[in-house]
N, C-alpha and C positions, 0 to 999 in steps of 0.2 A: 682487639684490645680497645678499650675507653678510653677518652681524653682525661686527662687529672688535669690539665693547666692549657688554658686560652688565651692568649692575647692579641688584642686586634687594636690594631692601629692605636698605640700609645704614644702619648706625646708628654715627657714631664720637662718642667722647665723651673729652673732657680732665679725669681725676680729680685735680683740685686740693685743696689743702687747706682750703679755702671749700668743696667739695662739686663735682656733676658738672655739667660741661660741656656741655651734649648739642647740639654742633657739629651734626651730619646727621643728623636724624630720619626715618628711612624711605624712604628715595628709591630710585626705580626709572627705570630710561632704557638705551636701548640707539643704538647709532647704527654706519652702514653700512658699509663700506669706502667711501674716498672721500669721504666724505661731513664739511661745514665746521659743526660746535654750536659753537652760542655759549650760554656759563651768564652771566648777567645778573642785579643783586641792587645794592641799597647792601651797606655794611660790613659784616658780621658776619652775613651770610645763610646762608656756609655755601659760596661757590663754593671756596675754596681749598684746606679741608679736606674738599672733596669728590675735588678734585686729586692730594694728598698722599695720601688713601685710595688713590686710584688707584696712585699712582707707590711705595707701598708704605714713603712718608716719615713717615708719623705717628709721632712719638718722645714720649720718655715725656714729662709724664704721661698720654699720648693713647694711645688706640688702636680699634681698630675692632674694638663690641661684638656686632654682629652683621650677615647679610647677605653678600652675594658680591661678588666683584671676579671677572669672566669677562671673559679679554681672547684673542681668536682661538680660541674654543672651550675654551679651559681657566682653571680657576680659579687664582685668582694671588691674590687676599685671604690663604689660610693659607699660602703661602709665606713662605719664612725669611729672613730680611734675606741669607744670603750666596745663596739661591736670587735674589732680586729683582736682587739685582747685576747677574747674569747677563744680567736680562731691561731691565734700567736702561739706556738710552741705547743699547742696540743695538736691542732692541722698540718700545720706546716711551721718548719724552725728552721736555722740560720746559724750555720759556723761564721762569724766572722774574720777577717783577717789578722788580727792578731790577737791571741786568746789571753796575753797580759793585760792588757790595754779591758776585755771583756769582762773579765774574772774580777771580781769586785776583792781587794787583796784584803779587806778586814776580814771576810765569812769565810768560812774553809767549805770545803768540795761537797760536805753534808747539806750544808746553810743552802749554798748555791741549788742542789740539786732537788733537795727535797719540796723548798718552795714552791718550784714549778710543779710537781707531783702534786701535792695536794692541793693545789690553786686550781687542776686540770682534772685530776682524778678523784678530788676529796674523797681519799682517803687517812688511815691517821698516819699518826708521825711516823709510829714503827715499822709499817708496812713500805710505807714512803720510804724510810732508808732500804730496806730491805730492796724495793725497785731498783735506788740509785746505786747500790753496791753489785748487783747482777746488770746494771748497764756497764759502770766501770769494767767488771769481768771480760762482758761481750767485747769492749775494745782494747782490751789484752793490760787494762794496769791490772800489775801485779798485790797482791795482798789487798783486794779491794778492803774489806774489811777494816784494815788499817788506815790505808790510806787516804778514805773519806774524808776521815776527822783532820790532814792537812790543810794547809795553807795553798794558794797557789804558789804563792812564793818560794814554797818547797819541791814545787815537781820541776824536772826539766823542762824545755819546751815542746819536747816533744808527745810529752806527760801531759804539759797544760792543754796541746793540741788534742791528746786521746778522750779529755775530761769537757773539755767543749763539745766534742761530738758527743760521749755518754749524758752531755746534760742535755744536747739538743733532740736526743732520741729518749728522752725519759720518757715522754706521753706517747711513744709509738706513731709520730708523725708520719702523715703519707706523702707529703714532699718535704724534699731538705736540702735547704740550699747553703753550698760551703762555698763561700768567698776566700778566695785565693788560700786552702786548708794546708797547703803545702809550704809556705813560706818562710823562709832563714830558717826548716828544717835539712840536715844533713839527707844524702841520698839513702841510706838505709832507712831514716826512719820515716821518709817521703812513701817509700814502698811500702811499709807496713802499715799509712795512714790512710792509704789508697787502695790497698785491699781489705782495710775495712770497710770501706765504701763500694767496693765492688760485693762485698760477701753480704751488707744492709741489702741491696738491690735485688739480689737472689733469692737471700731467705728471709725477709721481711718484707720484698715486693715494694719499700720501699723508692719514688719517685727522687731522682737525684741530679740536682743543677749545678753543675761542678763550674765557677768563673775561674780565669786564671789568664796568664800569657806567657803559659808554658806548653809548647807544642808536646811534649814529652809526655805532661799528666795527662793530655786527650787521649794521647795515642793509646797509652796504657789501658787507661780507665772506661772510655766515656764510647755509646753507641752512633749518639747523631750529635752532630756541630754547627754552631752558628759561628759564624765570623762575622764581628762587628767593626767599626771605623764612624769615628764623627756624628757617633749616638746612632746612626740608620744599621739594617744588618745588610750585609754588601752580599754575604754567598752562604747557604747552608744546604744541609743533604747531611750523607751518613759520613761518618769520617773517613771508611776507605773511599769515597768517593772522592771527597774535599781533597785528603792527602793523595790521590793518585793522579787524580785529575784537576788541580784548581782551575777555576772558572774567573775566575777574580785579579786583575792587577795587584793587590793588596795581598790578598791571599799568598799570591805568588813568591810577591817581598818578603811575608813572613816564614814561607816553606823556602827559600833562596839565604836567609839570616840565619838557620842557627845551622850547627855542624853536621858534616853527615861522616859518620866513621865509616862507613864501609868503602868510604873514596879511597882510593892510595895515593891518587896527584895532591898538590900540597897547595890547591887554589884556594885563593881567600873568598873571606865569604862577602858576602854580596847586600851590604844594608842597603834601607830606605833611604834613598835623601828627603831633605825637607823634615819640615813638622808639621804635627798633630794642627789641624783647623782652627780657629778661633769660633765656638759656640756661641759669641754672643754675635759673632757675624756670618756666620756658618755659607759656604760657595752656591753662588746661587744652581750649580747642577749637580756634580758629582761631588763629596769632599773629600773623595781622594786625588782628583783631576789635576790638583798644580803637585804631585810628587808622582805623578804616574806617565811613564816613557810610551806610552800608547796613547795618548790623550788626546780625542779631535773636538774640532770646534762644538760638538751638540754635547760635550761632555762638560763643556763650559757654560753652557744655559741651560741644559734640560735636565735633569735626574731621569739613568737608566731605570724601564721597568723589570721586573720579573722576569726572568727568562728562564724559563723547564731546560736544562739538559738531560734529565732521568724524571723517573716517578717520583723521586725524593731530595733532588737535587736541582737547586733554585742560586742565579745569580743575577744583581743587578748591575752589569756591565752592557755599555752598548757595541763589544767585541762581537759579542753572540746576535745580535743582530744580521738579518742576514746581506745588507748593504753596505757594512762594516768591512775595512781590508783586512785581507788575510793574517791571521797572527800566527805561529805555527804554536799548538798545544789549545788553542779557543776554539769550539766546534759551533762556526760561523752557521746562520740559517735556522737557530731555535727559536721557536712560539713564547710569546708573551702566556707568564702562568695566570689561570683563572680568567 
């Protein structure tokens, strides 16, 4: 299989007037054609303006200090906001997280959809609706036909959510990235939103970056995982790797936090203490190091490198090192990757 998406050592950073931001510290990932990543993180890890890097959104005072953005073989990072246009919603498009907030409430579902169609495909208006009412179809609204001609303000949310994705897949995009798609959606309509994104990836071959910080929608949905903290990415590999084996203090915290039904003891669950870093002063070695119960002195100056546990699975903890004390479940004595 082909690369569709490169990124090599990215660094975006939001110069404020408190000082810098430093959003995405270093990050490197690549992923296939075809192929469903999920980026997973609490709050201010870094997945969205790892997103925005991508999609070519960072505004001021943001921007992307160094590092590439390679999307189907060519770099798209120094391209120019009228160049990204071009490649915006016809290459690659963008659920964002809340499709209220997205959906512009004067234009109804026609206005919204067709714009992008002919903007991308100039085509004419007629054919244009015609696309944007067999996308609605694809993602199960009901009476497309009708319902084009609404408002947002008339669909549910779960509606508004199905109509972001049919307008983010009007031009047939080959990556698509949905920022948190699932959100203050009910669990029935979370599942029906997710296996459209699982059924885009099959029979469209669509490329799929699923962000969230819901272990639930990876599990379901998503092939390979990055696990992100403090803008760097701490541990990735395939999902059943991540969830059977974490390799990561962090990782750990979050497979220890949410519930597990098939227990029958009645043990509480197990949070993180501590909080999320401070970006604009970010730990000079690990920044998960002051909430992490394993934590030695070289984790307080140095940043863990790389370390291979599989062919696909990558963690920066200095656990896996192999001079490191025994942890039980860290498989001590792995090679720095690359």
């Amino acid at each position: 299989m082909s690369k569709i998406l490169e990124i090599k050592d990215l660094n975006t950073s939001f110069f404020t007037h408190m000082g810098e931001v430093k959003a995405v510290r270093g990050n490197s990932f690549s992923m296939e054609k075809g192929d469903i990543l999920g980026i997973v993180g609490e709050s201010g890890s870094g997945k969205s303006v790892t997103a925005l890097s991508i999609m070519g959104l960072i505004e001021h005072p943001g921007r992307i200090k160094s590092g590439q953005v390679i999307f189907n073989g060519e770099v798209i990072s120094n391209k120019s906001n009228k160049e990204m246009s071009n490649i915006r919603g016809s290459e690659i498009s963008m659920i964002f997280q809340d499709p209220m907030t997205s959906l512009n409430p004067v234009y109804t579902i026609e206005n919204l959809m067709t714009e992008v169609i002919i903007r991308h495909q100039k085509v004419s208006k007629s054919e244009a609706k015609r696309i944007a009412i067999e996308k609605l179809r694809m993602v199960g609204i009901p009476e497309p036909e009708k319902r084009i001609s609404s408002y947002p303000h008339e669909f549910s949310g779960g509606m508004r959510q199905r109509a972001m994705i049919a307008t983010a897949l009007s031009c047939n995009p080959k990556l698509l990235i949905a920022d948190e798609p699932t959100t203050a959606l009910d669990v029935t309509i979370q599942a029906q939103i997710l296996e459209i994104l699982r059924r885009l990836a099959n029979d469209l071959d669509t490329s799929i970056i699923i962000i969230t910080h819901d272990l639930g929608v990876i599990a379901e949905t998503c092939q390979n995982l990055i696990v992100m903290y403090g803008g760097m990415i701490m541990e990735q590999g395939t999902v059943d790797e991540i969830f059977h084996s974490p390799q990561h203090p962090y990782t750990l915290g979050l497979m220890n936090s949410i519930p597990k039904v098939h227990k029958k003891d009645k043990s509480r669950l197990l949070p993180i203490p501590g909080s999320p870093p401070d970006l604009m002063n970010p730990p000079k070695g690990c920044p998960f190091c002051p909430r992490c119960k394993y934590a030695m002195e070289i984790c307080k100056e140095q940043m863990a490198p790389r370390y291979r546990i599989g062919n696909t699975h990558t963690s920066a903890c200095w656990l896996l090192d192999a001079q490191a004390p025994d942890v039980e479940g860290f498989k001590k004595g792995c090679d720095i990757d690359g």
